[in-house]
C-alpha positions as CSV (number, residue, x, y, z in Angstrom):
1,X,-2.9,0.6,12.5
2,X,0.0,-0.7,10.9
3,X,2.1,-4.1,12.5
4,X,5.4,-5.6,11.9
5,X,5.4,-8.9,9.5
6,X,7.4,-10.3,12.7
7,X,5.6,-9.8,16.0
8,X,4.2,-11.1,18.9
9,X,0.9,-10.5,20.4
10,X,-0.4,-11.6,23.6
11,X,-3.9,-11.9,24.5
12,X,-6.0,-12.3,27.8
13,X,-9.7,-12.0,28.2
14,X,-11.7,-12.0,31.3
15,X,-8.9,-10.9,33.2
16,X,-9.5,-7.7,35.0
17,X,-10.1,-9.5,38.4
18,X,-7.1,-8.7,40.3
19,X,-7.3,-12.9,41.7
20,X,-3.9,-14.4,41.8
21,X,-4.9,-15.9,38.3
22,X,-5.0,-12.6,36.6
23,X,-1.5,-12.0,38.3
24,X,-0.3,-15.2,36.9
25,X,-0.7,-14.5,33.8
26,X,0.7,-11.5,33.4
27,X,3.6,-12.4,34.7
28,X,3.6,-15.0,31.8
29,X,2.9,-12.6,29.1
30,X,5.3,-10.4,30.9
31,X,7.9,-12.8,30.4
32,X,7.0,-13.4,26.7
33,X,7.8,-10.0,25.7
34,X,5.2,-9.3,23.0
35,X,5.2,-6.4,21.0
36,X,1.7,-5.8,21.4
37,X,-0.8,-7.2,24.5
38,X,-4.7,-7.2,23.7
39,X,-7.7,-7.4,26.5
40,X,-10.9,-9.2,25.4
41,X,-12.6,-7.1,28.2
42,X,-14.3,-7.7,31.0
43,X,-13.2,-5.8,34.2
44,X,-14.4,-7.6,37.3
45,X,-17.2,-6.3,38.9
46,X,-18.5,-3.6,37.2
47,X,-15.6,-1.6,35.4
48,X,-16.2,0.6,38.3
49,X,-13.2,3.6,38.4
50,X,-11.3,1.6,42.1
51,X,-11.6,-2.1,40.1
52,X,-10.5,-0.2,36.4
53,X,-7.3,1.5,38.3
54,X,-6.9,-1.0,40.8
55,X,-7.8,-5.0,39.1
56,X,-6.6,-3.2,35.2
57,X,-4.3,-0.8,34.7
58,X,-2.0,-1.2,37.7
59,X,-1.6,-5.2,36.9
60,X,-1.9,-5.3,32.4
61,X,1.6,-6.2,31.3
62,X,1.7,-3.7,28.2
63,X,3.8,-4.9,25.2
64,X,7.3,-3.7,24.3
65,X,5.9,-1.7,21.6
66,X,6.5,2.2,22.0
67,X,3.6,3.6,19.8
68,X,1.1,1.0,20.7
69,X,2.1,-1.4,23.8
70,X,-1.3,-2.3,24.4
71,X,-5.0,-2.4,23.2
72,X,-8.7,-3.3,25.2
73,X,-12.0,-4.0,24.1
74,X,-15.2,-3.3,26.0
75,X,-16.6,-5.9,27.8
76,X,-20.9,-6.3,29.3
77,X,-18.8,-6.1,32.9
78,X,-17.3,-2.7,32.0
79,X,-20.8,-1.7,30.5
80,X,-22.8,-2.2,34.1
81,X,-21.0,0.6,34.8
82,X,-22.1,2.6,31.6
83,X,-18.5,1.7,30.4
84,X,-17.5,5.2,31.7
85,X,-14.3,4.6,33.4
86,X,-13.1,2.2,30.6
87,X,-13.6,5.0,28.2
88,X,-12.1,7.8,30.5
89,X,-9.9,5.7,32.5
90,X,-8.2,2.8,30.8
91,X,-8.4,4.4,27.4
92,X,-7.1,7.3,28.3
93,X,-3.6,5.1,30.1
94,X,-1.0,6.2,27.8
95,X,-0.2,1.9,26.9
96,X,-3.7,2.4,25.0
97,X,-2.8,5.7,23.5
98,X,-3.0,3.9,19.5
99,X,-6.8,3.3,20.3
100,X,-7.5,7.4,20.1
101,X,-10.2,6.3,23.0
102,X,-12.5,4.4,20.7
103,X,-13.9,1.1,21.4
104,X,-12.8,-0.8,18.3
105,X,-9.5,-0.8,16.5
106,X,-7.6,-3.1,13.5
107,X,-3.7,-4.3,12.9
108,X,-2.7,-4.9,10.0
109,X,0.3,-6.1,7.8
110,X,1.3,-7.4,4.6
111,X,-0.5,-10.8,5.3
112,X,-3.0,-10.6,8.3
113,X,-5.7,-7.9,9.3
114,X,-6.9,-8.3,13.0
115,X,-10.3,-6.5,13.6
116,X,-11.0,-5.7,16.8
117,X,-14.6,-4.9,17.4
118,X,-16.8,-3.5,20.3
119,X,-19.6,-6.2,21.1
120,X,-20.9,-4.8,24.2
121,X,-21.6,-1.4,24.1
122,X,-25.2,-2.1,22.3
123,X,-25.7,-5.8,23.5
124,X,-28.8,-6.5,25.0
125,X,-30.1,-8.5,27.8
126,X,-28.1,-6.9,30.8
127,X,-25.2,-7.0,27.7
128,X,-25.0,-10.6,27.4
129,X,-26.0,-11.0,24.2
130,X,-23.3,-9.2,22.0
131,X,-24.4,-6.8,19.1
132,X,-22.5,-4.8,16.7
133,X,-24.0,-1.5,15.5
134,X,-24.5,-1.3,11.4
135,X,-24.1,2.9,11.7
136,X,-20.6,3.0,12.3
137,X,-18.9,-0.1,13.2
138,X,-20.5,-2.7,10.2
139,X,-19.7,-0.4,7.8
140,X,-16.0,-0.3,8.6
141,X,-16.1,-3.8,9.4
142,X,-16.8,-3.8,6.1
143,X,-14.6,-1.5,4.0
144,X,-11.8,-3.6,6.2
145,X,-12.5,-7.2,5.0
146,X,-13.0,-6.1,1.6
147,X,-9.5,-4.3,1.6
148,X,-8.0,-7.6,3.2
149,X,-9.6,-9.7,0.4
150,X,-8.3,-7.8,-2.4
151,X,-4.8,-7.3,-1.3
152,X,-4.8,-11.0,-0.1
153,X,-4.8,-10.5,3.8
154,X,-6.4,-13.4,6.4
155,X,-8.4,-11.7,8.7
156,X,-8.5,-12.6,12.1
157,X,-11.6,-11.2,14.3
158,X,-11.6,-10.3,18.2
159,X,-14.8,-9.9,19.9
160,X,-15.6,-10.3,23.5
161,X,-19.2,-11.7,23.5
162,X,-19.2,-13.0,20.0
163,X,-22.9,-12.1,18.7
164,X,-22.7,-15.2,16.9
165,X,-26.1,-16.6,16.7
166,X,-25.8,-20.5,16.6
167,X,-29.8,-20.7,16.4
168,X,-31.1,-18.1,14.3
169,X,-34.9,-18.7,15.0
170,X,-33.8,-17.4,18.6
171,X,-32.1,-14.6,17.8
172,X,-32.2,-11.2,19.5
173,X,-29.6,-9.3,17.0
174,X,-30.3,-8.6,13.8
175,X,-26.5,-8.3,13.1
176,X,-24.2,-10.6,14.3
177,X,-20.8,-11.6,13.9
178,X,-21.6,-14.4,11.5
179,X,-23.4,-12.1,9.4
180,X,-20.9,-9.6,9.5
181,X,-18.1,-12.6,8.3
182,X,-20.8,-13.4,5.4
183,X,-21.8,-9.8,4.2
184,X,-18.1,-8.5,4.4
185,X,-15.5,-11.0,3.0
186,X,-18.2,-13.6,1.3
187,X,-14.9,-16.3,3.1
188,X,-14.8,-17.7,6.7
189,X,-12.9,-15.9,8.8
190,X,-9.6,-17.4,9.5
191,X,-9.9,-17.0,13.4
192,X,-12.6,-15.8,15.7
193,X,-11.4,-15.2,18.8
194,X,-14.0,-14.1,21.9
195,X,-13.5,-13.0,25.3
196,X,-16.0,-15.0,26.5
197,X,-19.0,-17.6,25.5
198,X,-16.0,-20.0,23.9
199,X,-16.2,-23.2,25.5
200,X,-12.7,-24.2,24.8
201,X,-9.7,-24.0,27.6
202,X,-7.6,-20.8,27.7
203,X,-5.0,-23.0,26.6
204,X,-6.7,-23.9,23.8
205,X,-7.5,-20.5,22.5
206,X,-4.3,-19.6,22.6
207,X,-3.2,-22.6,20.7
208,X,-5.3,-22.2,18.1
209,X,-4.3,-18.2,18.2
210,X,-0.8,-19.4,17.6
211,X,-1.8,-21.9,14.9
212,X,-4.4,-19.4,13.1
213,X,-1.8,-16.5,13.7
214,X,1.3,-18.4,13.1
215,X,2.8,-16.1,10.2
216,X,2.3,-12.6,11.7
C-alpha cells in the first residue's frame, strides 16, 4: 500500500492486555496523532473473541488516516486461540479494512518500504519460535525487497517473534528472518523491528524506530 513521503506511524506491541499500561499508551499515541497506528500482536490471553473485543479493538487508538488508520499482525498469543477471532474479529474492524483480512501487509513510498510479515501463524513450539512460510509469504517477501533495491527504497521489517536464529546449529526453522534479509535484498535491513524477543526498552525501540524511520 502506498504512504505519504510525510507521515507518522505509531507502533505498540504486546499491548492487547487491557492493564492500565496498554491504556497509557494509547492515550499517548492518541495524542501523537499518527497517520497510521501498527500492532506487533499479541492479544492477552489467548486472542479469545471477549479479550480481542474487549483488551483490542475497543482500546487501539487508530491513526487519522481515512483509507488505512490502522494495521495488526498476528501474534503466538492470538494463535492459542487458532488466531480465529483476530482473523474474523479485529481484521474485519473497519480501522484494519487496508489489510483485506490477511495476516501480512507492506507501506511504501518513494524512499522506505515497511514489510510487515506474519511470524506466528506456522511457528512452532506452542508458537514461540517464529517461522515464515516459503509458499506464499517468502516469495513476496521477496519480489518486495528486490523492488525496494532497485528503485532505491530502505526497507524496514516488522515481525512479532522475529524467527531470527542467533545460533544456527539450534535452529528449529529452516527459514528465518535472517535468511529471508540475505536471500531477498543481498543488504541488511535497515530496521528490524519485533513484537517481542527484543531485549531493548520500549523506549528504546521506538528511538531507534524514529532514528531508522526518520525520513518517512
Amino acid at each position: 500500500m502506498r504512504i505519504g513521503n510525510a507521515v507518522t506511524i505509531a507502533i505498540a506491541g504486546d499491548w492487547g492486555t487491557g492493564n492500565p499500561s496498554s491504556r497509557s499508551i494509547a492515550q499517548r499515541i492518541a495524542d501523537l496523532r499518527p497517520d497510521h497506528t501498527i500492532h506487533l500482536g499479541d492479544i492477552y490471553y489467548a486472542g479469545a473473541e471477549s479479550e480481542v473485543r474487549n483488551k483490542f479493538l475497543a482500546l487501539w487508538p487508530a491513526g487519522v488516516n481515512a483509507n488505512a488508520p490502522s494495521f495488526a499482525l498476528n501474534g503466538n498469543h492470538e494463535m492459542y486461540s487458532s488466531g480465529v477471532s483476530y482473523f474474523q474479529i479485529a481484521l474485519a474492524d473497519p480501522r484494519f479494512k487496508a489489510q483485506q483480512g490477511l495476516s501480512y501487509f507492506s507501506l511504501q513510498n518513494d524512499h522506505w518500504t515497511i514489510i510487515a510479515i506474519d511470524t506466528a501463524y506456522y511457528a512452532h513450539d506452542l508458537y514461540l519460535n517464529g517461522f515464515i512460510d516459503t509458499d506464499v509469504q517468502l516469495p513476496w517477501l521477496a519480489t518486495l525487497t528486490r523492488a525496494a533495491r532497485q528503485a532505491g527504497r530502505r526497507v524496514i521489517l516488522l515481525t512479532h517473534h522475529a524467527g531470527i536464529d542467533v545460533e544456527p546449529a539450534g535452529a528449529g526453522v529452516k527459514i528465518t528472518v535472517a535468511d529471508c534479509g540475505t536471500r531477498c535484498s543481498r543488504r541488511p535491513m535497515a530496521a528490524p523491528i519485533t513484537g517481542t524477543g527484543d531485549t531493548s526498552t520500549p523506549a528504546t525501540r521506538w528511538r531507534r524506530f524514529r532514528s531508522a524511520a526518520g525520513a518517512i
